[in-house]
C-alpha positions in Angstrom: 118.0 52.3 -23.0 115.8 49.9 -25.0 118.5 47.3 -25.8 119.8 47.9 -21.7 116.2 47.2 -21.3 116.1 44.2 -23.8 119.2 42.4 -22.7 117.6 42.2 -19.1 114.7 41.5 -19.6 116.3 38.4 -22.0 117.9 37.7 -18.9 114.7 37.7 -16.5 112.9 35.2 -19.0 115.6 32.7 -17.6 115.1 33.4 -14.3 111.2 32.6 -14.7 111.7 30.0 -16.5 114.4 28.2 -13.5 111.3 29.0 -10.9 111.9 32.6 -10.1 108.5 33.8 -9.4 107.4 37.7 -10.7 106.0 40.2 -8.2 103.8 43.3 -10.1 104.9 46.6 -9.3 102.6 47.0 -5.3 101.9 44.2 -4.1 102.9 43.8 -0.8 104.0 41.2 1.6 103.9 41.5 5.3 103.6 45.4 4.4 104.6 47.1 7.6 102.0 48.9 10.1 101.8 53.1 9.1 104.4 54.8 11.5 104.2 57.9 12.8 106.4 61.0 11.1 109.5 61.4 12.6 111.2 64.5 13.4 115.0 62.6 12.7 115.7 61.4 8.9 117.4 57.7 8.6 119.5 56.8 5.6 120.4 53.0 5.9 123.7 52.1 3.7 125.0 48.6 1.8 127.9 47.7 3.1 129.6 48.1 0.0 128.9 52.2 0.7 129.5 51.9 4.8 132.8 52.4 5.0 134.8 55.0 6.5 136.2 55.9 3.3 133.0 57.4 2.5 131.9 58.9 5.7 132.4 62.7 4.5 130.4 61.4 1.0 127.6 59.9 3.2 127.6 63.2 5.7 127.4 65.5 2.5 124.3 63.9 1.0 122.7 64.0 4.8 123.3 67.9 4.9 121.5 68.5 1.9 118.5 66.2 3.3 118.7 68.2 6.5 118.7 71.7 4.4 115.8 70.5 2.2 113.3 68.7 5.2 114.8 70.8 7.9 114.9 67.2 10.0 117.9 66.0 12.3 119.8 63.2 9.9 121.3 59.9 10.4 123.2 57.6 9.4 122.5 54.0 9.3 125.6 51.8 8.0 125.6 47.9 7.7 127.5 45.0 7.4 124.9 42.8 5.4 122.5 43.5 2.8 119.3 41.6 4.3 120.1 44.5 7.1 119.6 47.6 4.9 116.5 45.9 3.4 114.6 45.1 6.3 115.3 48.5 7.6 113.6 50.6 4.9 110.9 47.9 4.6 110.1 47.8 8.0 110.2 51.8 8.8 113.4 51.5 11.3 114.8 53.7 8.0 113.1 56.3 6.1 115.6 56.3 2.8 118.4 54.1 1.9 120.6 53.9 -1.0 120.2 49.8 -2.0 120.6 48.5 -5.8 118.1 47.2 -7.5 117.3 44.1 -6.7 117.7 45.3 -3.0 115.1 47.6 -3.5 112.6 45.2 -5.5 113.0 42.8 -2.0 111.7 46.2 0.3 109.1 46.7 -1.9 107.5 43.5 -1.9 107.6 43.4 1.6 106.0 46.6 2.0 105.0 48.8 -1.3 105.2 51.7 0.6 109.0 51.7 -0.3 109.3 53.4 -3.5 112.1 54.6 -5.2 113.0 58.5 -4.6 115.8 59.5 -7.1 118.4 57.6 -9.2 121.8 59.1 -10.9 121.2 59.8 -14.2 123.9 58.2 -16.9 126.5 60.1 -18.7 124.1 62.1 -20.6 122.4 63.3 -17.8 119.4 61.4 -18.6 118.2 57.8 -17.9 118.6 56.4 -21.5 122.4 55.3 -20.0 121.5 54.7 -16.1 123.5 52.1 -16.1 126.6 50.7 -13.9 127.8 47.1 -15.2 128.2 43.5 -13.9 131.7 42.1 -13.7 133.0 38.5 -14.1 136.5 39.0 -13.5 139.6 36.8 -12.9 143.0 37.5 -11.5 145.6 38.8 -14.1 147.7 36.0 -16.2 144.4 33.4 -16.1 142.3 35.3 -18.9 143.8 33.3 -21.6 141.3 30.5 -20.4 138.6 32.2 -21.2 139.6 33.6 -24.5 137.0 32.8 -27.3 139.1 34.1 -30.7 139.3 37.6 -30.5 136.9 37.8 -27.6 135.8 36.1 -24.6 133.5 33.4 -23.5 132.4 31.9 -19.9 132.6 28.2 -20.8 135.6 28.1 -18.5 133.9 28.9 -15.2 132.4 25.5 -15.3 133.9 23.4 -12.4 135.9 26.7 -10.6 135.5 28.5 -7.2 133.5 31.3 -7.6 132.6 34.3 -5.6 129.0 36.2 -5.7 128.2 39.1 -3.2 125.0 38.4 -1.8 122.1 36.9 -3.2 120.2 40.2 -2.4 122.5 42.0 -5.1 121.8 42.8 -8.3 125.0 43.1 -10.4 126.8 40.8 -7.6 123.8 38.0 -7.9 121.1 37.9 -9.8 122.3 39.5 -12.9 125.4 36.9 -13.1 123.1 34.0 -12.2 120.6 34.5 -15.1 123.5 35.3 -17.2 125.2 32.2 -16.5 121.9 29.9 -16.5 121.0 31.4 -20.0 124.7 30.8 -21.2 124.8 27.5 -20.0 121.6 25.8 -20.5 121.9 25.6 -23.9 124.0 22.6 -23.6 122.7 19.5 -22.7 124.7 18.6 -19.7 123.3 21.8 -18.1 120.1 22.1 -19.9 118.4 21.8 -16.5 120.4 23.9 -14.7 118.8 26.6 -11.9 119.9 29.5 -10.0 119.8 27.2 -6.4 122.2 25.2 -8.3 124.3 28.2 -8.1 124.2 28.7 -4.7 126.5 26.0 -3.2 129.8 23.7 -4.5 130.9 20.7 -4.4 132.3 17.8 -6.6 129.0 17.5 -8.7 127.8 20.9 -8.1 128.4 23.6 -11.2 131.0 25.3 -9.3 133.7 23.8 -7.4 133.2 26.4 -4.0 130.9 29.3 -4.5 132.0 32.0 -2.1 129.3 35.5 -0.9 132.0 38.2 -0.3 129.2 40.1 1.4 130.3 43.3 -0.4 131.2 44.0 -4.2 135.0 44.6 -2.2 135.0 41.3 -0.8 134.2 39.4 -4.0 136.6 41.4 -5.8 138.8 40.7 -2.7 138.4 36.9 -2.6 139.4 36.6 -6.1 142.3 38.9 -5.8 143.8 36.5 -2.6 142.8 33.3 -4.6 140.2 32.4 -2.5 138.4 32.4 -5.5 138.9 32.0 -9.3 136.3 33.9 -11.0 134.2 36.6 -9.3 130.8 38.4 -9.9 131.2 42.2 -8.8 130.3 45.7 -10.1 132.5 48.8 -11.6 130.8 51.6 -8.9 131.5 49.5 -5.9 135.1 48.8 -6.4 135.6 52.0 -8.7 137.6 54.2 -5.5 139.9 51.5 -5.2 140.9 50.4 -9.0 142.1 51.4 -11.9 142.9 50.5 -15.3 145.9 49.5 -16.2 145.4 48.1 -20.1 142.0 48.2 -22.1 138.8 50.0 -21.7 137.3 50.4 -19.1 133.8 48.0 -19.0 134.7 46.4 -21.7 136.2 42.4 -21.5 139.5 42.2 -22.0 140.4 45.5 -20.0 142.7 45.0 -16.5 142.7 46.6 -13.6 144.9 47.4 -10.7 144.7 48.0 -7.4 145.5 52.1 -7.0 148.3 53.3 -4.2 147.0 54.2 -1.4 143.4 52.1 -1.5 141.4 51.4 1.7 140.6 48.7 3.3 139.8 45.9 2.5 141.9 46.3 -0.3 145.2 48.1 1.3 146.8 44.6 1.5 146.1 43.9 -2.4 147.5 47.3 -3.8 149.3 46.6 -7.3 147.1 43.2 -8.1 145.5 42.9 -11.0 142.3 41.4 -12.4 140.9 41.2 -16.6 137.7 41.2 -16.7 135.7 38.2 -19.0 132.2 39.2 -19.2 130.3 42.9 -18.9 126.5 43.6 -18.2 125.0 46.5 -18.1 122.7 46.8 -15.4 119.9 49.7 -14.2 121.2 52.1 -12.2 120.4 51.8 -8.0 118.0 54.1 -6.5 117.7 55.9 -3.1 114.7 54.3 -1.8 112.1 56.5 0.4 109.2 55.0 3.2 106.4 56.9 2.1 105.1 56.1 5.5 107.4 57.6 7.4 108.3 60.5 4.9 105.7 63.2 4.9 104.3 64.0 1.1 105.6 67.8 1.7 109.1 66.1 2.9 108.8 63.6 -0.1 108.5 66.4 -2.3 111.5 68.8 -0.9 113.6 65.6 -0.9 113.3 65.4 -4.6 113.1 68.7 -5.6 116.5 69.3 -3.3 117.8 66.4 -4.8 117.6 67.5 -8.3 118.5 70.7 -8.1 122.0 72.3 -9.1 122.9 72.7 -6.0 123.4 69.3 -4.9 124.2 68.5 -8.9 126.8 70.8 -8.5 128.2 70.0 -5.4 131.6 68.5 -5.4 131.2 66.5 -2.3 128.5 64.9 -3.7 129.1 64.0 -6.8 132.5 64.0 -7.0 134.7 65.4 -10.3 136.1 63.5 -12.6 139.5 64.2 -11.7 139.1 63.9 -8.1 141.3 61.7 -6.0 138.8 61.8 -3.0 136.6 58.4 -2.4 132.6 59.1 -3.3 129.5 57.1 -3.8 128.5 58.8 -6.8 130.9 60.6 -9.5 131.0 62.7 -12.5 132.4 60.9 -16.2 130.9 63.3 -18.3 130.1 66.2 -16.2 126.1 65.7 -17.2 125.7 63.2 -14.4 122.9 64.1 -11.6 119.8 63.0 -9.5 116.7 62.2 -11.3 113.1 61.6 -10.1 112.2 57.9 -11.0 108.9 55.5 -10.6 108.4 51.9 -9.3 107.9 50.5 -12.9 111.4 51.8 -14.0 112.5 48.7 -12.4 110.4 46.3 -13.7 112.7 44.4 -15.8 114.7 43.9 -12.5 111.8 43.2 -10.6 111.8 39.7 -13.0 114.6 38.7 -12.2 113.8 38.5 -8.7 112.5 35.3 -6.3 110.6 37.0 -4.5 
């Protein structure tokens, strides 16, 4: 965890030193007036986990809130981050699954947003609470980026590129920093910010820069050439893919589009991307309104949500062999819920403009 910890935090000094401002963990901004407790329990979804595909893996997590609080459920889905964010800040949700970055944004608007629970990593604890930040490119243009017996970004320079929002972690900020770091060692881009990142154009970094609005719609736009390199993460697009040569998270490793995938990526099935660059990046929380959460419902929600019963629940977190489409899955079989605090995310929380 310290070098996950490290290799962000190298990353955030970039950010600051481009402009991006630092927030300390409860401070608020425009913090939203106390509402009352509700009898009904909102979750508000990303769009990357709004789908249909995932309506029975949404519903099952909503059962065991229900169980636990003994409160009517709902579900909140979206079609844009900003959305889901506003929502929890705001008190129109009381939970919501957002990534990190996404929950840094609610809590600075309102510090009564705090994070809940997080899935552990493969050892069941957060030392590897980690998912990773793709660059990836469409099958047969890797060679490009080929740097002896590895990889390097140099290449990107001057292409169309796709991000996912600016609100995403592992689809924004992570990339950005990565790329700013990368490239300002040289002089030509020794000045070179994250707003430089945001838009193309003949003497812009990138050629076309591209927000897929989901981690499936940046993979999607680089898969239908829309775009030729593309920022997304392995969890989001991890019910649709799979690999076809390599290791998985590691550059150098393609993947393919399974049989069978759902929207929007049943009219890409057998395409193939290689991925050129891999960062790990903290695991996303499931966010809570402490203001409209009770402390008694605040405290069943986490002790319901690390217990075995919902660890062990196969609707939840799916097994490893399962051909069913989830939000959170088992690799090791050690993976489950675990309580975490606000200054768990504070290396992510430096990386942020806000």
């Amino acid at each position: 965890m310290k070098k996950i910890l490290t290799l962000i935090i190298s990353l955030s000094l970039v950010a600051v030193a481009a402009g991006c401002g630092t927030k300390a963990a409860g401070d608020s901004k425009g913090a939203a007036a106390p509402v009352k407790t509700k009898d009904t329990i909102t979750i508000a979804w990303y769009p990357n986990e709004s789908g249909a595909e995932l309506k029975d893996a949404r519903e099952e997590l909503g059962k065991a809130i229900a169980a636990a609080t003994g409160k009517k459920v709902e579900h909140k889905t979206t079609t844009d981050y900003i959305i889901a964010i506003e929502a929890i800040a705001s008190g129109g949700a009381d939970l919501a699954y957002m990534g990190p970055q996404g929950y840094v944004e609610a809590n600075a608007k309102n510090n009564k947003v705090q994070p809940l629970v997080v899935p552990s990593g493969e050892s069941g604890t957060l030392e590897d609470a980690v998912y990773y930040s793709w660059l990836g490119v469409r099958k047969g243009d890797e060679a490009a980026y080929k740097n002896g017996n590895g990889f390097a970004i140099d290449k990107i320079a001057g292409k169309k590129f796709s991000f996912v929002s600016n609100s995403s972690t592992s689809g924004f900020k992570v990339p950005s920093a990565g790329i700013i770091n990368y490239f300002s060692k040289q002089d030509q881009y020794k000045k070179l910010t994250v707003d430089d990142l945001l838009q193309g154009g003949k003497d812009k970094f990138f050629s076309e820069v591209l927000f897929g609005g989901t981690h499936q719609g940046a993979a999607v736009n680089l898969l239908t050439g829309k775009a030729d390199v593309a920022a997304f993460c392995d969890t989001c697009v991890a019910n649709y893919v799979e690999v076809s040569s390599g290791t998985a998270n590691t550059p150098g490793a393609v993947y393919k589009v399974k049989q069978g995938a759902a929207e929007p990526f049943n009219t890409q099935v057998g395409k193939e991307f290689s991925l050129i660059s891999v960062t790990p990046v903290l695991n996303s929380p499931l966010a809570i309104n402490t203001n409209t959460v009770s402390a008694e419902d605040v405290k069943q929600l986490k002790d319901a949500l690390t217990s075995d019963a919902v660890t062990k629940n196969p609707k939840i977190f799916l097994p490893k062999d399962s051909k069913d489409a989830g939000v959170f899955k088992q690799k090791s079989g050690k993976e489950k819920f675990l309580p975490v605090d606000d200054a768990f995310f504070g290396p992510v929380r430096m990386l942020s403009n806000n």
